[in-house]
C-alpha positions in Angstrom: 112.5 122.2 96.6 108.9 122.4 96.1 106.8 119.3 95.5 103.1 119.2 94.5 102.2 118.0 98.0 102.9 121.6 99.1 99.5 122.3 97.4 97.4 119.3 99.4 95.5 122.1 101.3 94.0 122.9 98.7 92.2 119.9 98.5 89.7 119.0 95.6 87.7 120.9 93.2 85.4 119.4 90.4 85.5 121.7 87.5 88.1 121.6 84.5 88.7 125.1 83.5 92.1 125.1 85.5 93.4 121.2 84.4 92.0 122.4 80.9 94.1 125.7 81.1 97.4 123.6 82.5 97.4 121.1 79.4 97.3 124.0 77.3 100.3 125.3 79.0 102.3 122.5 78.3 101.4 122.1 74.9 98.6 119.4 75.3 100.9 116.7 75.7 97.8 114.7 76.3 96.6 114.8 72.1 99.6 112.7 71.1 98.4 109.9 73.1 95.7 106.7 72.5 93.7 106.8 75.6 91.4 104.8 77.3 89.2 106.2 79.9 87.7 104.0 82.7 85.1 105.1 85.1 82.7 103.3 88.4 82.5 103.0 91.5 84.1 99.5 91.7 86.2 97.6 89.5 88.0 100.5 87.6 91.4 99.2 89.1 91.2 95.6 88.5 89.7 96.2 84.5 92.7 98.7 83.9 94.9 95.9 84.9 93.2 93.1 82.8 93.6 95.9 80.0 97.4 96.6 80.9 98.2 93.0 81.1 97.0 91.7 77.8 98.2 94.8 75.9 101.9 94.1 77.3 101.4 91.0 75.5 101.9 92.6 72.7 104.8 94.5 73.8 103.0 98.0 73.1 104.4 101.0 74.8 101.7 101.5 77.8 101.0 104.2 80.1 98.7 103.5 83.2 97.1 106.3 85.7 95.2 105.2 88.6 94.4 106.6 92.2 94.8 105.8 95.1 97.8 103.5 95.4 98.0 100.8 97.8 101.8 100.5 98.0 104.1 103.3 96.8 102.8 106.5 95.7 104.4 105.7 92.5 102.8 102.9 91.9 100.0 105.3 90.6 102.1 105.8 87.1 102.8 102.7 85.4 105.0 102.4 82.2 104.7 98.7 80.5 103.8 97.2 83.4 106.3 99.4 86.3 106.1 101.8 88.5 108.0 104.8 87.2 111.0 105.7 88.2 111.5 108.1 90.9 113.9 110.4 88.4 111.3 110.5 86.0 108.3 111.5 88.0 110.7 114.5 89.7 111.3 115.8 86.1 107.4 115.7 85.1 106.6 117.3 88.8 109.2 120.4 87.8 107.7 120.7 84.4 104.1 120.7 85.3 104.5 122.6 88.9 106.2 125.2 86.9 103.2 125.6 84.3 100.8 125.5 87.5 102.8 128.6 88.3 102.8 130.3 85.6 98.8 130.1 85.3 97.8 130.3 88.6 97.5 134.6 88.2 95.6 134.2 85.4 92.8 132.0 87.3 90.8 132.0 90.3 93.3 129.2 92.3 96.3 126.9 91.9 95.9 123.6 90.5 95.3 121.2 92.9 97.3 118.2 93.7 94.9 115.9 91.7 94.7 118.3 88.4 98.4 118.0 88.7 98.5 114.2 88.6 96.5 114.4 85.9 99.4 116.0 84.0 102.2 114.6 85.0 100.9 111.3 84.0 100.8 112.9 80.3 104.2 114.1 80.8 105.4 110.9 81.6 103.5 109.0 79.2 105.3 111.7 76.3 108.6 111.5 77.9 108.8 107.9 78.8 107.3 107.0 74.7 104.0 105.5 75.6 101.9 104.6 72.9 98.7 103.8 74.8 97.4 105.4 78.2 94.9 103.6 80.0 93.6 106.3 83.0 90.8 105.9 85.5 88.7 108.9 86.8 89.6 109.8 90.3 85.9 110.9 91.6 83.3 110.7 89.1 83.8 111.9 85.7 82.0 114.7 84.2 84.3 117.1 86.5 86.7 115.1 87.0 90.5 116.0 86.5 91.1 113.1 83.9 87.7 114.1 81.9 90.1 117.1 80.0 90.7 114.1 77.7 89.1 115.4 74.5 88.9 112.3 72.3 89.5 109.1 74.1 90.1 105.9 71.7 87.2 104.1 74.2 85.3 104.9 77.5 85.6 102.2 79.9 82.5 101.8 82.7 83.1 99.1 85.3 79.8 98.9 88.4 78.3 102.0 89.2 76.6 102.2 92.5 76.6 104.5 95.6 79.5 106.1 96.8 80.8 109.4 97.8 77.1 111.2 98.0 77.9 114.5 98.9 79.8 115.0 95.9 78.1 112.8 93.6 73.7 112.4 94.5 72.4 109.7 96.6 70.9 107.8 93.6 72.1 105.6 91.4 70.8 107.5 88.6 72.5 110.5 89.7 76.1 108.5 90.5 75.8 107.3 86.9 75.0 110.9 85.5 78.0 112.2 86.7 79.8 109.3 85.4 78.8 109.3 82.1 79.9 112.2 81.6 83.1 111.3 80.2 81.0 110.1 77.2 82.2 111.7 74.2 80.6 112.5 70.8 81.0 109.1 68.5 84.0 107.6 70.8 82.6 103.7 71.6 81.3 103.1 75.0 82.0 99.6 76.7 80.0 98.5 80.1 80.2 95.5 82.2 76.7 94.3 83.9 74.9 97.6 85.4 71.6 98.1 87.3 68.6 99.1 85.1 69.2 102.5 86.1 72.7 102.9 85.7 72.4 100.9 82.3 69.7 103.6 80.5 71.2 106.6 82.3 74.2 105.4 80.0 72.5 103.9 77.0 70.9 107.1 76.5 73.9 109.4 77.1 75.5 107.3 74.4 72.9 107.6 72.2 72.8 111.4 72.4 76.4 111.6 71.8 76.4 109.1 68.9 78.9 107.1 70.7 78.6 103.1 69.7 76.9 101.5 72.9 78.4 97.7 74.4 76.9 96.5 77.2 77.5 92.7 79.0 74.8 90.9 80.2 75.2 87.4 82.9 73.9 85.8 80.2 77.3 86.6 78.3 79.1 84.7 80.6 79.4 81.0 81.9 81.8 80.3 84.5 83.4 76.9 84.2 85.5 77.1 87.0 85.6 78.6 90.8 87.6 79.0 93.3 89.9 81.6 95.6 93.2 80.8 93.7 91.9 81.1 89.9 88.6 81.0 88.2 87.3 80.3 84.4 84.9 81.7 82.5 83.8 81.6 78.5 82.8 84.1 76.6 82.4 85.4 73.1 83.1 81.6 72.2 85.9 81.7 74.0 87.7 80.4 77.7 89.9 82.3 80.2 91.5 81.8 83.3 91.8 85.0 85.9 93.7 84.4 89.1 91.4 87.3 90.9 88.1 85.8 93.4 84.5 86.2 92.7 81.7 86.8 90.3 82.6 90.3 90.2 85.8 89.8 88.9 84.7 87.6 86.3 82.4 90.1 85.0 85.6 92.8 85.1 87.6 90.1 83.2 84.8 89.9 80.7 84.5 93.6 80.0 88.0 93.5 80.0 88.1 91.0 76.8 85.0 92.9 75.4 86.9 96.1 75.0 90.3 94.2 73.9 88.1 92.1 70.9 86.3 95.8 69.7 89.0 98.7 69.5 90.5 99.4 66.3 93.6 98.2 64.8 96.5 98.1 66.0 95.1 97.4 69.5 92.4 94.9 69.1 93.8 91.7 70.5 93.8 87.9 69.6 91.7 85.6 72.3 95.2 83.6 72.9 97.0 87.2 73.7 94.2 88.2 75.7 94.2 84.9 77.2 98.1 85.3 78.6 97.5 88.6 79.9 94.4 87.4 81.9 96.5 84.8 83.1 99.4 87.3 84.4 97.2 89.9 85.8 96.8 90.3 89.7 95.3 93.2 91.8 96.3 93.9 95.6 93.7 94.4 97.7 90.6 92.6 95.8 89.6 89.7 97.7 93.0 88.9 97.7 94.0 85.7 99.7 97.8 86.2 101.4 98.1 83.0 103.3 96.9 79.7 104.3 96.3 78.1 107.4 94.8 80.4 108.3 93.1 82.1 105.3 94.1 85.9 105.4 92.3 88.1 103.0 93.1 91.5 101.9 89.6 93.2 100.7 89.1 97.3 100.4 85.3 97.1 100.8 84.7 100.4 101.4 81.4 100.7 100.2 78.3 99.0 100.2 78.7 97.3 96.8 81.7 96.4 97.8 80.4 94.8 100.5 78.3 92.5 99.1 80.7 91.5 96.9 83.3 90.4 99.9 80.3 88.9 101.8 79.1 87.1 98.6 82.7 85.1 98.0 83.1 84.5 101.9 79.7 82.6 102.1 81.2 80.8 99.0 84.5 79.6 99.9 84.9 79.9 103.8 85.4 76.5 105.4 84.3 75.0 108.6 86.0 77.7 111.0 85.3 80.9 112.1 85.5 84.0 110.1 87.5 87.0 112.3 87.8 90.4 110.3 90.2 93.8 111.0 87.8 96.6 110.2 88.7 100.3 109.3 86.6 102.7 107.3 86.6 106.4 106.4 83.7 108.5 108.1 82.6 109.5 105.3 81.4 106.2 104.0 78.1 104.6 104.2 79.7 102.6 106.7 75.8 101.8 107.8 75.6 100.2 104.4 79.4 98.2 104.5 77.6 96.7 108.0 75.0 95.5 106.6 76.0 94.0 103.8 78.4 91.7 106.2 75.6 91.1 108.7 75.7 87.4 109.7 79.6 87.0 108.3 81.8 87.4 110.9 82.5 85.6 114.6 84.3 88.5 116.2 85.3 91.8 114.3 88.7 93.8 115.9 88.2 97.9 115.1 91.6 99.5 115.2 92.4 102.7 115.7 94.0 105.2 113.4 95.6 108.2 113.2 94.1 109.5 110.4 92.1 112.8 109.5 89.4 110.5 107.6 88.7 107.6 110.2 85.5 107.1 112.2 86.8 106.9 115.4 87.2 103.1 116.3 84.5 103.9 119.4 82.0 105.1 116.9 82.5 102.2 114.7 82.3 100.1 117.4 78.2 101.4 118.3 77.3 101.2 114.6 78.6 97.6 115.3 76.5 96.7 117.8 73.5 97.9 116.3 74.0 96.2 112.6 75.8 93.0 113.7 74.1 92.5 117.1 75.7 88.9 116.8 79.0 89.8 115.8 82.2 90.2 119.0 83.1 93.9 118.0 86.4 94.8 119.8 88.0 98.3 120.2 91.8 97.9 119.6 94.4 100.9 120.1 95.9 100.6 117.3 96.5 98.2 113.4 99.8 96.3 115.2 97.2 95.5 118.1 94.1 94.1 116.2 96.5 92.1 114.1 98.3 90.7 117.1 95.2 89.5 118.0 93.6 88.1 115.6 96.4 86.1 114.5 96.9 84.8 118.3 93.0 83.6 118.3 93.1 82.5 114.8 92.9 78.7 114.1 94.4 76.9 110.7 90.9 76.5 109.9 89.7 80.0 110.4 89.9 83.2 107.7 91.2 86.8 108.8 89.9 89.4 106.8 91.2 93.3 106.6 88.3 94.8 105.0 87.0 98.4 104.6 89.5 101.7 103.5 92.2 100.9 101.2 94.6 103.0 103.5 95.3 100.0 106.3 95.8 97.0 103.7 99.1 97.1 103.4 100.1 98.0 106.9 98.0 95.3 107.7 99.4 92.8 104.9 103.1 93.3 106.8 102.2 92.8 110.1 99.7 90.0 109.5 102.3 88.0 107.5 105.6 89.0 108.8 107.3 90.9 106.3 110.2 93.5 106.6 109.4 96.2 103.7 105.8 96.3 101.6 
């Protein structure tokens, strides 16, 4: 039986004629649905999950889409709060693959595996009797898959910054062009803090589209309480408690509680419901902090915003030991950028290598090493079980391991580094 990965090959395209022409061969399934779109570079998981948590609060029907997963595939369509179940998804694959049939002669290609995503996650939501969708963009926005959404109930931007240049411009100006795009004539735009350029790159696409323009500020938020295991913050008048790390996170909590307060009735939210589903929310692989004794963090800094942002919170909550990190990254990263942004961090770095299409060869990463973190123990490894092995061998209670870089070796990582039988 076929599957949608039979079409991987064809990899991705950034235009939505053909995702536009598939919704119209099911019928649009997508128009019965309240949706909330989320775009950036960093943060767009995390915010949907603040979102998601506090609307499960109050027990409406939800429908989440985000890419990639860090688990199970499935994990990438949510229904109140689960991954859907494997039935389910099989009966939205046949529908849609069968309408990616049926139009593919009428258009220049098939619909790639992404497009496809795209509409099964409609499917679902219809079948499974979601109410609300909250989807993130999968590259972008303007061409992306998910931008077919004609009407969205809010547009959603967590950080912009650099990422994925060849596809996007090697500006921030240009990165936040292309997300903007999903900006839609008079639907409300929320922000979290941006760079000047970012920030009027999306004020004045807002203004052109007469879409109501929300923007947070630092200023917006006071943090009352800090540390790896929960943090506090007010704002709006009001305090909340997040379990996730950093200043970053705080500011994705905040956005979070923005757009929660503003959207129209039925879905704007009390501060105490918001409050519980702050409370509740978690999100692998963000500074996430596995064990004690020693410290092991889970971090997909994969970029050089990223980067900071993991180098930020270990200067402010590493402890007296050393600091030993597992490092993997794509080759098509500014893996220059990730380098620098931990220069000075880390005692000894092992570079594992991986059989994957994507990865800079551990050798490679290894002379970009030594030229960026000249001060920094940079071992080649053959493979993830290896680099583990090790560093949990040299590892003191006192010290932190951190698995930082491409999302794809987390979890691998997370079950060899603390023992357990299935992920």
């Amino acid at each position: 039986m076929l599957s949608i990965n039979s079409y991987l090959d064809l990899g991705s395209h950034y235009e939505l004629d053909i995702v536009q022409a598939l919704l119209a061969e099911l019928d649009h399934p997508e128009r019965d649905l309240d949706i909330i779109h989320v775009a950036g570079t960093n943060g767009k998981g995390s915010t949907v999950s603040y979102l998601a948590h506090s609307f499960l609060q109050q027990k409406i029907k939800l429908m989440t889409f985000t890419s990639p997963q860090l688990r199970r595939y499935l994990d990438r369509f949510s229904f109140n709060g689960q991954a859907v179940e494997q039935k389910d998804f099989d009966q939205a694959e046949a529908i849609v693959l069968q309408a990616a049939d049926r139009i593919a002669d009428k258009h220049s290609r098939h619909a790639t595996v992404f497009e496809m995503e795209v509409a099964i996650s409609f499917i679902l939501a219809k079948n499974l009797g979601a109410r609300l969708f909250i989807m993130e963009t999968g590259l972008g926005g303007r061409l992306d898959a998910t931008n077919a959404v004609e009407r969205p109930l809010a547009t959603v931007f967590s950080s912009i910054s650099l990422d994925h240049k060849a596809e996007l411009g090697d500006t921030i100006t240009a990165v936040a062009q292309e997300k903007a795009g999903i900006i839609k004539p008079g639907v409300p735009v929320f922000s979290t803090v941006q760079t000047a350029e970012a920030e009027k790159v999306l004020r004045d696409r807002a203004r052109v589209q007469q879409a109501p323009f929300r923007i947070l500020s630092e200023a917006d938020i006071e943090i009352l309480k800090d540390s790896p295991e929960s943090q506090c913050f007010l704002y709006d008048g009001h305090s909340y408690g997040i379990h996730l790390a950093g200043k970053h996170q705080i500011q994705n909590a905040a956005l979070a509680v923005m757009v929660l307060r503003n959207l129209p009735e039925p879905y704007r939210l009390s501060p105490a419901t918001i409050r519980a589903g702050l409370e509740l929310t978690d999100w692998k692989g963000s500074f996430e902090l596995i064990a004690r004794k020693p410290d092991i963090i889970l971090d997909g800094a994969h970029n050089p915003a990223a980067a900071v942002a993991l180098s930020e919170n270990l200067r402010q909550y590493r402890g007296e030991g050393k600091c030993l990190g597992i490092l993997h990254i794509f080759k098509d990263k500014d893996v220059a950028g990730v380098l620098q942004a931990v220069a000075d961090i880390f005692d000894k770095i092992w570079l594992p290598q991986m059989d994957k299409p994507r990865s800079l060869p551990a050798e490679q990463l290894q002379k970009l090493c030594q030229a960026y973190l000249p001060d920094t123990e940079c071992v080649v490894m053959p493979s993830l079980e290896a680099a583990t092995a090790a560093a949990k061998t040299e590892a003191a209670a006192e010290d932190m391991i951190v698995v930082f870089g491409s999302l794809s070796h987390l979890e691998a990582a997370r079950k060899a580094l603390i023992e357990i039988d299935e992920v």
